[in-house]
C-alpha positions as CSV (number, residue, x, y, z in Angstrom):
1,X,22.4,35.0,-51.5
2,X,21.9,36.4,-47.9
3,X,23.0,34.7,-44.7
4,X,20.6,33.4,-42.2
5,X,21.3,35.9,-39.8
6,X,20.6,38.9,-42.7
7,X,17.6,36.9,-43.4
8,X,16.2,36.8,-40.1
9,X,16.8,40.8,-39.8
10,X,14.4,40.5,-42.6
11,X,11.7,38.6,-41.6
12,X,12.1,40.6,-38.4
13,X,11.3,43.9,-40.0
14,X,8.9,42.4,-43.0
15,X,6.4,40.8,-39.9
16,X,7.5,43.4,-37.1
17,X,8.0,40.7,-34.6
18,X,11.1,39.3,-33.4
19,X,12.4,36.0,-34.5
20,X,14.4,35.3,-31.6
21,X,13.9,34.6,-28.3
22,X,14.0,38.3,-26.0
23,X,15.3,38.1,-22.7
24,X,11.7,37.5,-21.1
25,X,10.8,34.8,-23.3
26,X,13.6,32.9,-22.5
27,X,12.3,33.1,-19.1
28,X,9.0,31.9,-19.5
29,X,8.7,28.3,-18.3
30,X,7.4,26.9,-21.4
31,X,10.9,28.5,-23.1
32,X,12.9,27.0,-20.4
33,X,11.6,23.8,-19.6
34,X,12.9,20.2,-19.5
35,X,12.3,17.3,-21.5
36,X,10.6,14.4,-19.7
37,X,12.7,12.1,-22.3
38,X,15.9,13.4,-20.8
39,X,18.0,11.1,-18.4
40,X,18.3,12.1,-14.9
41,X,21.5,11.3,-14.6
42,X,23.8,10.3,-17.6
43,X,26.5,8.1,-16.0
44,X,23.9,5.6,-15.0
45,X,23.3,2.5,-17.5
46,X,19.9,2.4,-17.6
47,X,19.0,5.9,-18.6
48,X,16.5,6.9,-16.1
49,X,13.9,9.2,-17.5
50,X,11.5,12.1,-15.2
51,X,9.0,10.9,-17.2
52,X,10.2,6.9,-15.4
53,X,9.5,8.3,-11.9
54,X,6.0,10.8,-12.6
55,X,3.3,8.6,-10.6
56,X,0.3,7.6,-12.0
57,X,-2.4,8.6,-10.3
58,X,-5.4,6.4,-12.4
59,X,-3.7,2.9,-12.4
60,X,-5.2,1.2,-9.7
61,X,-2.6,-0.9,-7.7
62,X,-3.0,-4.5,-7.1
63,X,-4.1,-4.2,-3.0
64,X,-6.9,-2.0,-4.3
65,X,-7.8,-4.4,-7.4
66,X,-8.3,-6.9,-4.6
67,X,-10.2,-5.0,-2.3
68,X,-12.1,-4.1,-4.8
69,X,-12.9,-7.5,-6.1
70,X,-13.7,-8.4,-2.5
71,X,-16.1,-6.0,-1.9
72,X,-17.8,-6.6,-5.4
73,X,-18.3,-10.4,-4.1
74,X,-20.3,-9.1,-1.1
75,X,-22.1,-6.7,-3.1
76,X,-23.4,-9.7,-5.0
77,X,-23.9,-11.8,-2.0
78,X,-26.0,-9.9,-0.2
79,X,-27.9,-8.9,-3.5
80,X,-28.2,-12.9,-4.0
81,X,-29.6,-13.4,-0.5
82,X,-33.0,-10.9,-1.4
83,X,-35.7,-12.8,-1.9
84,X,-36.5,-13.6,-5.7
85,X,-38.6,-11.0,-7.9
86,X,-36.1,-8.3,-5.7
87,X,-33.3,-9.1,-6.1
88,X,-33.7,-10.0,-10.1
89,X,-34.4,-6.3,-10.5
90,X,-31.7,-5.0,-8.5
91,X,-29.2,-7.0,-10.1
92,X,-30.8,-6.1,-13.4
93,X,-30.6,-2.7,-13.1
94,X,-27.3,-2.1,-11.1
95,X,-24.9,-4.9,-12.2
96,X,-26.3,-5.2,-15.7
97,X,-27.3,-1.1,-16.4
98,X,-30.5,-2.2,-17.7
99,X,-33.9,0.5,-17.4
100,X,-36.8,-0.1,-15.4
101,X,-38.7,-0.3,-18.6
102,X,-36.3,-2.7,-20.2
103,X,-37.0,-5.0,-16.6
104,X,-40.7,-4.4,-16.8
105,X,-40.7,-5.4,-20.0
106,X,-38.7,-8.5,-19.2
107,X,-40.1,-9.9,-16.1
108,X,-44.1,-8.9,-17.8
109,X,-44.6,-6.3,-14.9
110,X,-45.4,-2.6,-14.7
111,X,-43.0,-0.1,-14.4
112,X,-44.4,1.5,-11.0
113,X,-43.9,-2.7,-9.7
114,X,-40.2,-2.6,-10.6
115,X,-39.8,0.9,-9.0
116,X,-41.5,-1.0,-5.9
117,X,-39.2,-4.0,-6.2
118,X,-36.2,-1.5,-6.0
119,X,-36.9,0.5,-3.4
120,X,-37.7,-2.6,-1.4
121,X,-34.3,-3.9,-2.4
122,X,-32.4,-0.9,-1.4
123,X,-34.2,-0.6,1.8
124,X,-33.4,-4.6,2.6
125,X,-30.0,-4.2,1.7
126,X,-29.3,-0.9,3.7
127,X,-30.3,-3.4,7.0
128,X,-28.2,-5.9,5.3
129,X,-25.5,-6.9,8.4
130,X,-23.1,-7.8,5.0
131,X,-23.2,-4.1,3.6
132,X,-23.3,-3.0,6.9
133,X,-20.0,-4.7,7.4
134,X,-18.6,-3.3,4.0
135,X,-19.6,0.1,4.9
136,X,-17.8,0.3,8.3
137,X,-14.5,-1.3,6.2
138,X,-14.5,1.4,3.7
139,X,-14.8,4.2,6.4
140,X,-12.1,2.8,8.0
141,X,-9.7,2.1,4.7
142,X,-11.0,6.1,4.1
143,X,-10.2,7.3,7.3
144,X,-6.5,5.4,7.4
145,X,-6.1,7.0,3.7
146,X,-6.8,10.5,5.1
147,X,-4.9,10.2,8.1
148,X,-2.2,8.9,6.2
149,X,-2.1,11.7,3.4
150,X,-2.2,14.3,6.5
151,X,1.0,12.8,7.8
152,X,3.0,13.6,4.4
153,X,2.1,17.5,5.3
154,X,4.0,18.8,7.5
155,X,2.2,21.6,9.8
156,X,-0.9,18.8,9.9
157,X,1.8,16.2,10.8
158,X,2.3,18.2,14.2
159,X,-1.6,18.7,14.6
160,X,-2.1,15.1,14.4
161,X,0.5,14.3,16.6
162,X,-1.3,16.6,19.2
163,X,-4.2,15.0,18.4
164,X,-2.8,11.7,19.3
165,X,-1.1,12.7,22.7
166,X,-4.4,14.0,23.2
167,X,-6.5,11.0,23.3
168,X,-3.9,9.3,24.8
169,X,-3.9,11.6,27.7
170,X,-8.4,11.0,27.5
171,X,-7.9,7.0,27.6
172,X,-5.5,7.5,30.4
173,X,-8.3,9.7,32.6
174,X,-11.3,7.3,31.3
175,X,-9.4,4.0,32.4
């Protein structure tokens, strides 16, 4: 009966391909990498993992779940305050996914008076001083988000603080 090693020189030869691992192959990342599983550090109780501290960047936290709920109550407000046959198709075909056939059907209309409905809709709620409102809050929660994500890099950290002395030098001259 051979030994392992004697066996491996074997297959070696028999497939003309190394069994194990070359010097470069250990190298290569996948060869050398780390288990997420494995604690960080071993003399704690708990056993933190790396896989324990990886963020996750679709989970939705709960400031942004209410936000989100918020501005979803608007949305429907100001869809509730169009007048009748409008805002039945708007909320038929944005909250509820629904086809302007499907609506034509249902309401006993043409198509080309649905398309009408919804473009009347869209054009009332753009003037709407509620989605107006909404809009200027996001662009704001956007801008604050951007400004803030700038800030954890460091050469646009030192721009922004420029940028900051800047206008506070312009308010200073304008006041």
């Amino acid at each position: 009966m051979a030994r392992p090693a004697a066996l491996l020189s074997v297959v070696e030869a028999a497939l003309d391909v190394p069994v194990g691992h070359t010097k470069q192959q250990k190298q290569e990342p996948l060869n050398s990498c780390e288990s997420l599983d494995m604690p960080l550090n071993k003399d704690e109780p708990e056993q933190l993992t790396l896989a324990d501290t990886i963020a996750d960047d679709n989970a939705v936290n709960a400031p942004e779940r209410v936000e989100l709920a918020d501005d979803y109550r608007v949305l429907h407000e100001a869809v509730d305050r169009l007048k009748e046959p409008v805002n039945h198709v708007i909320s038929e075909y944005y909250f509820h996914d629904k086809k302007m056939p499907q609506i034509a059907k249902e309401m006993g209309i043409s198509i080309e008076r649905v398309r009408q409905y919804k473009a009347k809709g869209l054009r009332c709620l753009r003037c709407s001083p509620l989605i107006k409102q909404l809009y200027r809050e996001n662009m704001r929660h956007e801008q604050l988000r951007r400004l803030q994500w700038c800030q954890t890099i460091p050469d646009k950290h030192l721009y922004i603080e420029e940028l900051e002395e800047l206008y506070a030098k312009t308010l200073q001259f304008t006041t």
